[in-house]
C-alpha positions in Angstrom: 95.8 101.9 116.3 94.2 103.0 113.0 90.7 102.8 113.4 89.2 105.6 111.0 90.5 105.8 107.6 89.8 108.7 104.8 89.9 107.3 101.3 91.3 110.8 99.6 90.2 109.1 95.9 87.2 107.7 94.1 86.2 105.0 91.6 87.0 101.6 91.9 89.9 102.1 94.1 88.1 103.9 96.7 85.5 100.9 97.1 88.2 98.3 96.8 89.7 100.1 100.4 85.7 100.4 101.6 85.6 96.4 101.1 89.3 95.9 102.9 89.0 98.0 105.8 85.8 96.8 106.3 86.9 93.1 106.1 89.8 94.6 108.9 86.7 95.9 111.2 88.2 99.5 110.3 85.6 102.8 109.6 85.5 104.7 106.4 85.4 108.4 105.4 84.8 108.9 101.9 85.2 112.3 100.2 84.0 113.2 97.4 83.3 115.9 94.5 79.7 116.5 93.4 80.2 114.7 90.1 80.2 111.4 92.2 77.4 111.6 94.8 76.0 108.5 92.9 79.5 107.0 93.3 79.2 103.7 95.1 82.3 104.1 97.7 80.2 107.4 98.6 77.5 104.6 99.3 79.0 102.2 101.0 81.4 104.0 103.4 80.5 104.9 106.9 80.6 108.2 106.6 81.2 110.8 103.6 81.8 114.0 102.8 81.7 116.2 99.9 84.9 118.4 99.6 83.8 120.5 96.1 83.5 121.0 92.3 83.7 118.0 89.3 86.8 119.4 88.6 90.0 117.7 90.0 91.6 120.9 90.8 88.1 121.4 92.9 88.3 118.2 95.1 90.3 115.4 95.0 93.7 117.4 94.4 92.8 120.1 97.5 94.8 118.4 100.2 93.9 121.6 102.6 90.2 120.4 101.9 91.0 117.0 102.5 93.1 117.6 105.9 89.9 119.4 106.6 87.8 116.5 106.3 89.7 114.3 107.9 90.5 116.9 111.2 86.3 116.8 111.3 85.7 113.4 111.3 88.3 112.8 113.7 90.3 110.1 111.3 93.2 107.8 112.1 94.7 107.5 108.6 94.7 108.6 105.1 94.5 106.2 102.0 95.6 108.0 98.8 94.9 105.1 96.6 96.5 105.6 93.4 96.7 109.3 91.3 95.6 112.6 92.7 98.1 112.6 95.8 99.2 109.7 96.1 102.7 110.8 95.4 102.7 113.9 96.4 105.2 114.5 98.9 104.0 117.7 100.1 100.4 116.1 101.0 102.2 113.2 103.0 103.9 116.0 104.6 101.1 117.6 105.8 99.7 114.4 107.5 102.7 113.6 108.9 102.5 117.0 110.3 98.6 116.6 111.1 99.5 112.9 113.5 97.4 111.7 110.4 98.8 108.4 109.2 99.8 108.7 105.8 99.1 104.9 104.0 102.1 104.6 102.0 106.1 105.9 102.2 107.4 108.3 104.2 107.5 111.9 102.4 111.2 111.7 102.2 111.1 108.4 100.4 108.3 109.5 97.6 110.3 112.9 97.5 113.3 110.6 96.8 112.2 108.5 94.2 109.6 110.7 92.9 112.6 112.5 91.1 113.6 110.3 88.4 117.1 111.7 88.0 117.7 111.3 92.4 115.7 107.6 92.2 118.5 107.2 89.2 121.6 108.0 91.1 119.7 106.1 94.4 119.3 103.0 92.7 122.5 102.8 91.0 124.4 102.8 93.8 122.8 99.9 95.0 123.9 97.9 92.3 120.7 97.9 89.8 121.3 98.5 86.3 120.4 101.8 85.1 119.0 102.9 81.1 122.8 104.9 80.2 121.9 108.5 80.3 122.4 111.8 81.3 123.4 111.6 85.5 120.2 114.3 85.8 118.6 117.4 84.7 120.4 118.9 81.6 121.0 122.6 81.8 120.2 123.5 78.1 120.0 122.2 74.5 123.7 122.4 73.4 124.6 120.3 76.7 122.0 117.9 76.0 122.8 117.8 72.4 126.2 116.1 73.5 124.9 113.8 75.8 122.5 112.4 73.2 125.9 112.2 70.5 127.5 110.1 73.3 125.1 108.0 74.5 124.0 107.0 70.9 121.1 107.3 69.2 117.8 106.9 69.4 117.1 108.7 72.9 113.9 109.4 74.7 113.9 113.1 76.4 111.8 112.9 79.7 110.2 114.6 82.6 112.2 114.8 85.8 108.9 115.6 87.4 106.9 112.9 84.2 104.1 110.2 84.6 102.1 109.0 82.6 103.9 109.5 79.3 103.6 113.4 79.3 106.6 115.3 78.6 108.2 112.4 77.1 109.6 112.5 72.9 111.9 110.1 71.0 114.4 111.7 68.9 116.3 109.9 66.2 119.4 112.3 65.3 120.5 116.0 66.0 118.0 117.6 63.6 114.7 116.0 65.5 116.8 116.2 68.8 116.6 119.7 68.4 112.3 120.1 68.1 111.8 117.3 70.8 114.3 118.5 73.2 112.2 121.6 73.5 108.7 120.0 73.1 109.1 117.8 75.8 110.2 120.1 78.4 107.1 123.0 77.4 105.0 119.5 78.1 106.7 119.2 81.5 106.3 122.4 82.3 102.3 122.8 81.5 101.8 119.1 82.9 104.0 119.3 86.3 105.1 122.8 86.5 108.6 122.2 86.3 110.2 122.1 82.7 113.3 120.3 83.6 114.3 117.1 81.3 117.0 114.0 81.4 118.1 111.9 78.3 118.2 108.1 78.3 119.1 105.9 75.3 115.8 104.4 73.6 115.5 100.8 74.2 113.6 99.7 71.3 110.8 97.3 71.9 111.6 96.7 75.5 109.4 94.7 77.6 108.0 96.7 80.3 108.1 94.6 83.4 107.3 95.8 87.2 108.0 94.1 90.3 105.4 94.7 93.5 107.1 95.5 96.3 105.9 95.7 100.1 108.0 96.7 103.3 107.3 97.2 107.0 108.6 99.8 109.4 110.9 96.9 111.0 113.8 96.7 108.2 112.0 93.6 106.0 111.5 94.3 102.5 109.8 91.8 100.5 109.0 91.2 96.2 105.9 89.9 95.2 107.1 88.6 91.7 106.8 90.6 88.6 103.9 91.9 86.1 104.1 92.4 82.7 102.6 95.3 81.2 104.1 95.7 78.0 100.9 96.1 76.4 100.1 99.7 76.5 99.1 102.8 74.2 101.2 106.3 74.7 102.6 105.2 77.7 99.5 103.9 79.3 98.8 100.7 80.3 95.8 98.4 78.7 96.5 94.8 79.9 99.2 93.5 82.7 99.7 89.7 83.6 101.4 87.8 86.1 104.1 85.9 85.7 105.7 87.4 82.4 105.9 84.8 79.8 109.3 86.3 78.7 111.4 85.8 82.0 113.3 83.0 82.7 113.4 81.6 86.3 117.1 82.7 86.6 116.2 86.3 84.9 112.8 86.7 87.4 115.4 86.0 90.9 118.3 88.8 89.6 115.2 91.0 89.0 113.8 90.6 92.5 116.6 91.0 94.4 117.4 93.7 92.5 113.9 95.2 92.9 114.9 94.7 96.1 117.8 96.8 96.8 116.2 99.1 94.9 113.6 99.8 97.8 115.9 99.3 100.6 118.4 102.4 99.0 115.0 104.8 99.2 114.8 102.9 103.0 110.8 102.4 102.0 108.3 101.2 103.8 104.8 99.9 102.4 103.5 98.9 98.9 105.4 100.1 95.9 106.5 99.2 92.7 110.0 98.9 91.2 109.6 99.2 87.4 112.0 98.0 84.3 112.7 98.0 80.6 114.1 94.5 79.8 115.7 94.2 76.0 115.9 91.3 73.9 118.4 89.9 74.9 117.4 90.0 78.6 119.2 93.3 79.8 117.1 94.8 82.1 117.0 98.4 83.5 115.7 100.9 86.1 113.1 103.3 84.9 111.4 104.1 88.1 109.7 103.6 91.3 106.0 104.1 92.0 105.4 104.9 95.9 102.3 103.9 95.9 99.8 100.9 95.1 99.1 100.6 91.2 96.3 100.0 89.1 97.5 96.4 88.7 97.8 95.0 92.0 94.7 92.6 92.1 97.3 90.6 89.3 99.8 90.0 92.2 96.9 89.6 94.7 95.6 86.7 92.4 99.1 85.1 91.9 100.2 84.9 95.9 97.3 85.3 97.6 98.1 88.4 99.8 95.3 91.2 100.0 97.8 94.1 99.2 95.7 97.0 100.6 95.3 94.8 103.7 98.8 94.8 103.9 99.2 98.5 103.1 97.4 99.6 106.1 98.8 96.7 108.4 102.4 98.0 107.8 100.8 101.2 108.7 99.3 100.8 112.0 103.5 99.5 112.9 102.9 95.9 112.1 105.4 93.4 110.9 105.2 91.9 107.8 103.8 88.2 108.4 105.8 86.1 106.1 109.0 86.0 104.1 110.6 85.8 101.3 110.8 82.4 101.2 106.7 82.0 102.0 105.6 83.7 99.2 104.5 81.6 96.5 103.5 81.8 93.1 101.1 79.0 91.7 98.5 80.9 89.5 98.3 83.2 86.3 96.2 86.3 86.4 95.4 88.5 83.2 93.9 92.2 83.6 92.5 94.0 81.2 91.6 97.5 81.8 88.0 98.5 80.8 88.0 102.3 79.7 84.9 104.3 78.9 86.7 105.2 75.2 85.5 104.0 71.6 88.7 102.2 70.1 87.3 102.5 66.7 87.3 106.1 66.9 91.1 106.3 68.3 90.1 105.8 72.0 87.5 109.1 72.3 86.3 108.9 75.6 82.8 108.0 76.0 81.2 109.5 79.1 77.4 109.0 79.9 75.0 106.8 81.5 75.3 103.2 81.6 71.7 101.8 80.5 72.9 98.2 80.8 75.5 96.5 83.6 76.5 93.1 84.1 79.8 91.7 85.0 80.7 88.1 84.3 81.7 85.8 87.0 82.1 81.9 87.4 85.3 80.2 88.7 88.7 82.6 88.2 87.1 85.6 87.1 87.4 89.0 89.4 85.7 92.2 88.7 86.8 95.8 90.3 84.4 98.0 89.6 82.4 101.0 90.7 79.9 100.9 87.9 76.3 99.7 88.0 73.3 100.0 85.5 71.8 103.9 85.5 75.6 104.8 86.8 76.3 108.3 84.9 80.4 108.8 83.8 81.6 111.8 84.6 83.2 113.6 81.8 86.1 114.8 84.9 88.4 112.0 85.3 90.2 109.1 83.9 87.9 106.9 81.7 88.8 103.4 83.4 85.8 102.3 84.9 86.6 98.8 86.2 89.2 95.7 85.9 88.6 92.2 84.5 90.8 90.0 86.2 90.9 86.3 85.2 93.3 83.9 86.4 94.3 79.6 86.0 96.6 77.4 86.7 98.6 78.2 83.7 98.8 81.0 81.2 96.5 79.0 78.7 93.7 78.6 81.1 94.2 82.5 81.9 94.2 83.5 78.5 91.0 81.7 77.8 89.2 82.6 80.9 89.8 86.1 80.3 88.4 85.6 76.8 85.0 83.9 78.2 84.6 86.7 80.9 85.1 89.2 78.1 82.7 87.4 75.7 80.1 88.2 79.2 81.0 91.3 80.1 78.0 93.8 79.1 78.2 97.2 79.2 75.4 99.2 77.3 74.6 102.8 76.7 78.6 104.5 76.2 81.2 102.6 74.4 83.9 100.5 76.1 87.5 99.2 75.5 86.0 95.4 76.3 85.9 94.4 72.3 89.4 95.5 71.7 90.2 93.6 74.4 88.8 90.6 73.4 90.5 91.0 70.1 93.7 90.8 71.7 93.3 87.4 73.9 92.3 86.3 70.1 95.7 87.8 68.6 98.4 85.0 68.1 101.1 87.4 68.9 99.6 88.0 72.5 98.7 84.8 73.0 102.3 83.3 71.8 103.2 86.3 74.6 105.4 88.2 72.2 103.9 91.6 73.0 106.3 94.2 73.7 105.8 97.8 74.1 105.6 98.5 70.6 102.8 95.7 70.0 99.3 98.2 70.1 100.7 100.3 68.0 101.6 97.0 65.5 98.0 95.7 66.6 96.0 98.6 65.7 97.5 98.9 62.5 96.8 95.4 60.7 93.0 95.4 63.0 90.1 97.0 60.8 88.5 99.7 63.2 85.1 98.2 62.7 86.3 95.6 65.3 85.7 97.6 67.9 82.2 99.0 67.0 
């Protein structure tokens, strides 16, 4: 039985696991770098200890230091939250290898579908629809000059090893094939250590739409519904809702059985997300799976009702999964917005610092996950999200203008914040007609004056 868990991550996810394995009478070990000493999952977790410099490469991404820890303080489990190691094959290896439970897949499974070109061919023959493209890595440019010509363009050139939107480039014909091709896969190479690309056909203005999925060691794999996260800037997402206001009810039950299948071919076990490009006219496809719990959950956790990081380390300790399919239910809407320590008006710089001046809405449907608090200093080291407005209703409407009010609340003094844009967009008849695709930021931002945002 798990009874010790090390949270190998820090910000808001680290406390959200503090406040669920508490709630689940469970200890805490929480490493950290010296950057966050002042963190508040440092605070608030039984134990902690500090495993080195600001610098990723220091701390949170030194699984030996981390093993370490966790062999010291004589832990159970490991939590990987979300980034750093989460998907890191080699680290869920090494617990495996330590009789440290690992929360999340089995190192075969993230290995699996952490290739995009292997989750690809996985998927596929499983039935799910697949983006046409080239059937993996391609060798060099002439070779990937002719799968472009035949599967039409526009393509996008990505990553086998991508995330994130790195080593990703669009090309348009041959002659801006040929600059891209190679761009991407010197990005890949720098970002992931591994240079190697595939082709797809570009799906212009796609909806980008996600389904959560959770599965026990006992053969039951379950959806959660879906989450649209369409809008997004270079690749990374700024708002995700729940349900989509573009699916049908016909479209949402093909998706999710075929989410599905999708995690029974990589024969997964707990919390992961199938994800999807869905065109127009309603054709959706595969893009990839993410093995481990996303920034988004607390939207699906809103809508059903089910603590996913609960469930995470439930399935974990070798339990079954309490409910099916069928029990699942779906009778709210839930909005997130993602609120980044960047300055919109001065193309998203980030804006580390102290924070002179906190204080988080509240009231009836609002939710706040966060790890910030007045005289709380930024580090300058990590990813510039510093908490997660989540509003939810009984419809969309109600959802939409919750999210507005908490917005309208939400203060945040001393650095600059990604709040105001936000609360332009719950204004912005596209979004709120729920027309936003993945090309609407980049339509937003250019018909929004700057000065918005100040």
């Amino acid at each position: 039985m798990i009874q010790k868990i090390l949270i190998a991550n820090r910000g808001e996810i680290a406390l959200r696991i503090v406040r669920a394995c508490r709630e689940l009478g469970i200890k805490t070990l929480a490493v950290y770098s010296e950057a966050d000493v002042q963190s508040l999952h440092v605070q608030l977790a039984d134990e902690a200890i500090c495993i080195g410099g600001p610098k990723s490469a220091d701390s949170y991404l030194r699984a030996d230091r981390i093993i370490s820890a966790a062999e010291i303080a004589d832990v159970d489990a490991i939590h990987p939250g979300y980034g750093f190691l989460s998907e890191n094959a080699k680290f869920a290896e090494q617990c495996e290898s330590c009789n440290i439970k690992f929360i999340g897949p089995k190192s075969k499974s993230i290995k699996m579908m952490g290739d995009k070109a292997v989750a690809k061919d996985t998927v596929k023959k499983a039935g799910v629809p697949i983006v046409p493209g080239s059937d993996g890595p391609v060798e060099n440019e002439a070779e990937a000059v002719k799968i472009a010509r035949k599967i039409g363009y526009p393509v996008i050139i990505k990553a086998v090893a991508g995330g994130g939107g790195r080593g990703m480039r669009i090309a348009h014909n041959d002659i801006s094939f040929a600059k891209e091709y190679h761009v991407a896969r010197n990005e890949a190479e720098k970002a992931f250590g591994n240079g190697a690309v595939y082709i797809e056909r570009y799906i212009e203005k796609p909806r980008h739409i996600e389904f959560q999925i959770l599965a026990d060691s006992h053969g039951k794999v379950l959806h959660l519904g879906e989450r649209d996260c369409s809008v997004q800037r270079r690749h990374q997402k700024l708002i995700e809702e729940s349900p989509s206001p573009f699916l049908t009810s016909d479209l949402r039950k093909k998706m999710g059985k075929a989410a599905v299948r999708a995690a029974e071919a990589a024969s997964y076990e707990n919390a992961g997300t199938i994800e999807f490009l869905v065109d127009a006219k309603g054709n959706y496809y595969f893009i990839e799976m993410n093995t481990r719990i996303q920034v988004e959950h607390p939207v699906t956790e809103e809508c059903t009702g089910i603590d996913l990081i609960k469930q995470q380390i439930l399935v974990a300790n070798g339990e079954k999964l309490s409910f099916d399919q069928g029990d699942i239910k779906f009778e709210k809407h839930a909005i997130e917005c993602r609120i980044n320590a960047e300055d919109p008006s001065r193309n998203f710089a980030p804006s580390p610092g102290t924070i002179g001046l906190y204080y988080a809405p509240g009231g009836h449907g609002v939710r706040v996950d966060s790890h910030a608090y007045s005289g709380y200093v930024i580090p300058s080291h990590y990813d510039s999200m510093i908490g997660k407005l989540i509003c939810f209703g009984t419809t969309r409407k109600v959802a939409l203008e919750r999210t507005y009010r908490a917005l309208s609340e939400y203060i945040i003094r001393g650095i600059k914040t990604t709040i105001p844009l936000h609360k332009a967009i719950m204004a912005d008849p596209v979004f709120i007609e729920g027309k936003a695709t993945t090309a609407y930021m980049e339509d937003f931002m250019s018909r929004t004056p700057p000065d918005l945002f100040s």
